[in-house]
N, C-alpha and C positions, 0 to 999 in steps of 0.2 A: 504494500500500500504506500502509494507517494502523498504525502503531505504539503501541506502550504510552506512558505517559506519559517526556515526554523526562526530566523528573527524576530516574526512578528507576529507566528502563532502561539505564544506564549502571554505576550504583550495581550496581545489581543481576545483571547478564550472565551469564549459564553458559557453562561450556564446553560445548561438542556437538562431536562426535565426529561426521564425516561420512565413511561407508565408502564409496568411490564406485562400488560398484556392479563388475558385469563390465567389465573392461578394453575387450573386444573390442564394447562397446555405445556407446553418447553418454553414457553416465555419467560420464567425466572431461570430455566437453564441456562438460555441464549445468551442473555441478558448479565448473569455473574461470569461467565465465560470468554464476553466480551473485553469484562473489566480488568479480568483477569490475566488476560492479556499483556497490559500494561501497555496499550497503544494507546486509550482514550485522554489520559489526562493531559498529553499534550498537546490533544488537538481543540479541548473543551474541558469545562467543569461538569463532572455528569452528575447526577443527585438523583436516586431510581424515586418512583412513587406507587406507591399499594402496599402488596403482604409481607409485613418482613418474617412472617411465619416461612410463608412460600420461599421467599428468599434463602433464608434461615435453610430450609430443606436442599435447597437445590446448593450450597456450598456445601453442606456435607454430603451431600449424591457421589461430587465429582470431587472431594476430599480436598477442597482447596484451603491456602496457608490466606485467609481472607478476613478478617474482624470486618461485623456485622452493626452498624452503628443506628438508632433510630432517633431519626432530632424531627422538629417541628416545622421548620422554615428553612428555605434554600438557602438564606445565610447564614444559617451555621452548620453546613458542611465543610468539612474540613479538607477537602482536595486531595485525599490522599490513595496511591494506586495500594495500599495494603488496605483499604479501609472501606466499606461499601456505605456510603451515607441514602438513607429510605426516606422519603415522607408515607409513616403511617399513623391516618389519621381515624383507624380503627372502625374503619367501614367495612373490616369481615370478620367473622369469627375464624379465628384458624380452622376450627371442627368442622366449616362448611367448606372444606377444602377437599373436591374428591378426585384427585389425580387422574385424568384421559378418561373424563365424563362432564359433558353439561349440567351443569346445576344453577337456580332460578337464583343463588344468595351470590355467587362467583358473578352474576350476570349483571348483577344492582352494584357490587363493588364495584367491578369493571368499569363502569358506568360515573361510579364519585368518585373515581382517580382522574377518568378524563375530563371531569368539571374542574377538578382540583388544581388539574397544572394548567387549563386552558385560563384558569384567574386567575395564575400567577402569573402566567407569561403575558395576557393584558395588561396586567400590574407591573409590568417592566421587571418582576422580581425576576424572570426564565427568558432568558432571550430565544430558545426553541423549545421545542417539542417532537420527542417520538414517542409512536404509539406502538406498544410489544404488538404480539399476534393475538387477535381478542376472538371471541366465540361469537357469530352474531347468534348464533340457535339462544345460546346461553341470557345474550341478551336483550332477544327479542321476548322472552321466557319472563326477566323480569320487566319489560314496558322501556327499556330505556338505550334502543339502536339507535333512535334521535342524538347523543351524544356522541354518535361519531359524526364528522365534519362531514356533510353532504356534498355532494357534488351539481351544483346546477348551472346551467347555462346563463351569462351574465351575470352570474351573482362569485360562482366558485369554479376551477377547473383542478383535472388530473395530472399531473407531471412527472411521469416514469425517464429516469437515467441513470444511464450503466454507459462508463466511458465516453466517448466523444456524443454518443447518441441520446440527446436527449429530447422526447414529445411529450408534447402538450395536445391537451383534445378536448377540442370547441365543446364537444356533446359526449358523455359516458355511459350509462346504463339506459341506452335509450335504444326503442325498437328502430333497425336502421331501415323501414320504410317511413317513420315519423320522424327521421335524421334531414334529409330534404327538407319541406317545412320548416325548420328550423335554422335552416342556413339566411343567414340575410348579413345585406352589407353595414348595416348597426351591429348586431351581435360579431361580425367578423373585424368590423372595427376597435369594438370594445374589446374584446379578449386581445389582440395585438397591443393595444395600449397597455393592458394589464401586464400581459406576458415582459413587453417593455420596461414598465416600471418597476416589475420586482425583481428583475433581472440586474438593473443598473443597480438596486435597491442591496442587492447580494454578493457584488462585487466584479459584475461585467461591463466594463466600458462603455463597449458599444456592441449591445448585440444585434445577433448578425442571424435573423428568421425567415423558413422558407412556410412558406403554407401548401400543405399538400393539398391535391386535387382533390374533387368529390367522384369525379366520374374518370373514366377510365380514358388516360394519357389527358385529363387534365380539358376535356373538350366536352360542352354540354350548357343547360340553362342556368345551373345553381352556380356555376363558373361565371358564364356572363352575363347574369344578371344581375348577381350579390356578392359572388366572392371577391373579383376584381372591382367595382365599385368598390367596396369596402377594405381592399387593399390597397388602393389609391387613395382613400382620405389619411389610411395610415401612414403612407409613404410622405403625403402633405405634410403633416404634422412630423415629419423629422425623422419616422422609425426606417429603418434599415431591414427592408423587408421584401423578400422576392415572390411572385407565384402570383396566379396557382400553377405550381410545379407539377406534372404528372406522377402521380403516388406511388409508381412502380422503379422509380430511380429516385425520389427526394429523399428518402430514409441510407441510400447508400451514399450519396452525395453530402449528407450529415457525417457520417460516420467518417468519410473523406477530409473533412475540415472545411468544406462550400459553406456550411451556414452552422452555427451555434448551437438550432434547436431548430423543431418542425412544428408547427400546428398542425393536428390532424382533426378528421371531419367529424371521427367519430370512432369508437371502443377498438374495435377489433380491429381499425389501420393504424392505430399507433402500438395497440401491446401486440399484434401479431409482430412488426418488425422487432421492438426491443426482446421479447422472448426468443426471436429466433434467431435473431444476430448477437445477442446482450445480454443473455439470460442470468446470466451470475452473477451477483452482487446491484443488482438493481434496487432503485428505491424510488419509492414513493410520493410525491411533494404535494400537498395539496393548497395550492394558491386563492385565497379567501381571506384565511384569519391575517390578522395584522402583525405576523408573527412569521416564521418557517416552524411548519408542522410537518413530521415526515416520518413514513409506516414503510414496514416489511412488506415484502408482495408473498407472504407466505401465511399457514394459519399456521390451527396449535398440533398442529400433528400428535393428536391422543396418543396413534397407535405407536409411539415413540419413546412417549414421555416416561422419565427415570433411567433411561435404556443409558444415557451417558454417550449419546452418538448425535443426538441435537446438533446441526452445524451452525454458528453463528456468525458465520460473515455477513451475513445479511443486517442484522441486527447492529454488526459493528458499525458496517457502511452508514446506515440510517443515519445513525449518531454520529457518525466523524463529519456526515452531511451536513445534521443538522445544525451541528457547532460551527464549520465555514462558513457556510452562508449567513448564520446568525453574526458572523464578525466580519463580514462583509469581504470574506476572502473567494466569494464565487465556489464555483463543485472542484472541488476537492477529485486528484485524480486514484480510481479505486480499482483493485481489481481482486 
C-alpha cells in the first residue's frame, strides 16, 4: 500500500470514526486486524465505534498483543497502534450477540453506532467515516435500514474506487428501464458540479471527468437531448469535463490516466467495470453527507465468522480512504 506523502500525512491525520459493522458478522475481525497491522495510524486517527464486547472477542479469536481501551469521546483516544480506542455507548447487551446469525437487538445497535458517528463527524469532532459490513436483514428486523446513507439522485450519489478507476453513478438501485426518465441535463449538470466540488474538496486540483454514455457507443436521445446539454452548462461553468464518451472504452481510458473518474448512467455500468477490472480493494464513497463516509463493498460473511480467515484489506483500504480525503490528500494509492 503507497501512502501520501510521509511529511505531511502525519501533520495532517483525521480522525475516522470506524463503526464496525454487525456484531454477529467479521466486522470486528476485519476491523482489529486492520489495526493490527500497524498501517492505520499513520495515515489517520482511527477510534472504532459499537461493541467493545465484540471487539473484546475478536482480539482474543486471532490472539493479538492488543489493549482494548473504552472512553466516551473521540478526544480522548489516545493514538496509539498497541491500543484499540471504542466509543461504546452501551446500545447492546453483549448477551445479544449471536455470532453468523441475524438478530433484531444487533440490528437496533447497528443502527445507534451509525447515528452516533454521523453526529460527530457533523460536529467537526470525526473528520470521516466508515461503515464495517452491516446486516440489512438484521436491520430491517429492527425498523432502522433508514440509517444507512441513501442513495438518491440529486440529493446523494455512489462512488466505487480501486486504483486509477474510479465511478460515480448519476442513478443506483434503480430499474434500468426507469434509468432513461431520469437522465436530464439538470440532474446531469448537478451531479458534475457535485462530483467537482468534492473532489477539489478532497484534494484534486483539477479534476479531470468523463461521462459515460447511456446508449451504446455513446449515440441516441438521452445523449442528445440531456446529457450533452447538461455537459455543456458544466463545461461553462469551468469543470473539466468530457462526453458522452461511449461506455465500452471510457472505463478503460480511466484506468489509462485520460480522465480522473467517470460518471456512469447507472448501477451495473459502473460496478460491472470496477468489479471486473478492480475488484480488490475497492471502496465505497458515498457523496451527500458533508463529511467523506466510506463502506466495504463486502457483507458479514456469517458462514466465516470466528474461522480466523476474515481478509481485511478491504476494511483497511476504507479507512486509509477515509483518512486522505478527510485531510485533503485526494485517494490514496491502494492495492
Amino acid at each position: 500500500m503507497n501512502s501520501p506523502n510521509p511529511a505531511t500525512r502525519r501533520r495532517d491525520r483525521a480522525k475516522v470514526g470506524i463503526v464496525i459493522g454487525d456484531p454477529c458478522g467479521i466486522g470486528p475481525e476485519v476491523v482489529v486486524k486492520a489495526w493490527a497491522s500497524g498501517q492505520l495510524h499513520a495515515l489517520c486517527r482511527p477510534v472504532l465505534i459499537g461493541s467493545a464486547a465484540a471487539v473484546r472477542r475478536a482480539i482474543d479469536q486471532h490472539s493479538l498483543d492488543t489493549r482494548l481501551r473504552v472512553i466516551d469521546a473521540p478526544e480522548r483516544m489516545l493514538g496509539r497502534v498497541g491500543t484499540i480506542d471504542i466509543i461504546d455507548s452501551g446500545a447492546l447487551d453483549p448477551a445479544d450477540i449471536t455470532p453468523g446469525a441475524d438478530n433484531l437487538a444487533c440490528g437496533r445497535a447497528t443502527g445507534t453506532w451509525l447515528d452516533e458517528a454521523d453526529s460527530l463527524a457533523r460536529a467537526g469532532r470525526l473528520g470521516a467515516t466508515v461503515m464495517g459490513p452491516i446486516s440489512s436483514g438484521a436491520m430491517e428486523m429492527a425498523g432502522v435500514l433508514d440509517r444507512v446513507v441513501q442513495v438518491r439522485p440529486g440529493h446523494s450519489y455512489l462512488l466505487l474506487a480501486s486504483g486509477s478507476l474510479r465511478v460515480a453513478h448519476l442513478t443506483d438501485h434503480i430499474a434500468l428501464r426507469e434509468v432513461s426518465g431520469l437522465i436530464t441535463a439538470d440532474l446531469i449538470e448537478s451531479a458534475l458540479r457535485t462530483l467537482d466540488d468534492v473532489l477539489r474538496q478532497w484534494g484534486m486540483a483539477s479534476p479531470r471527468i468523463a461521462v459515460a454514455g447511456f446508449n451504446p457507443h455513446a449515440k441516441g436521445a438521452e445523449e442528445d437531448l440531456h446529457m450533452t446539454p447538461g455537459i455543456r452548462r458544466a463545461r461553462g461553468a469551468g469543470i473539466d469535463v468530457t462526453g458522452p464518451v461511449s461506455p465500452d472504452t471510457v472505463f478503460r481510458q480511466c484506468i489509462e490516466g485520460r480522465f480522473d473518474i467517470v460518471l456512469a448512467m447507472y448501477h451495473d455500468q459502473g460496478h460491472i467495470a470496477i468489479k471486473t477490472a478492480a475488484f480488490a480493494g475497492n471502496v465505497a464513497v458515498i457523496l451527500g453527507p458533508p463529511y467523506p463516509h466510506v463502506t466495504v463493498a463486502h457483507g458479514t460473511a456469517y458462514d466465516i465468522v470466528g474461522r480466523g480467515i476474515a481478509d481485511h484489506s478491504m476494511i483497511m483500504n476504507a479507512i486509509v480512504t477515509a483518512g486522505s480525503l478527510a485531510a485533503g490528500h485526494a485517494f490514496p494509492t491502494l492495492h
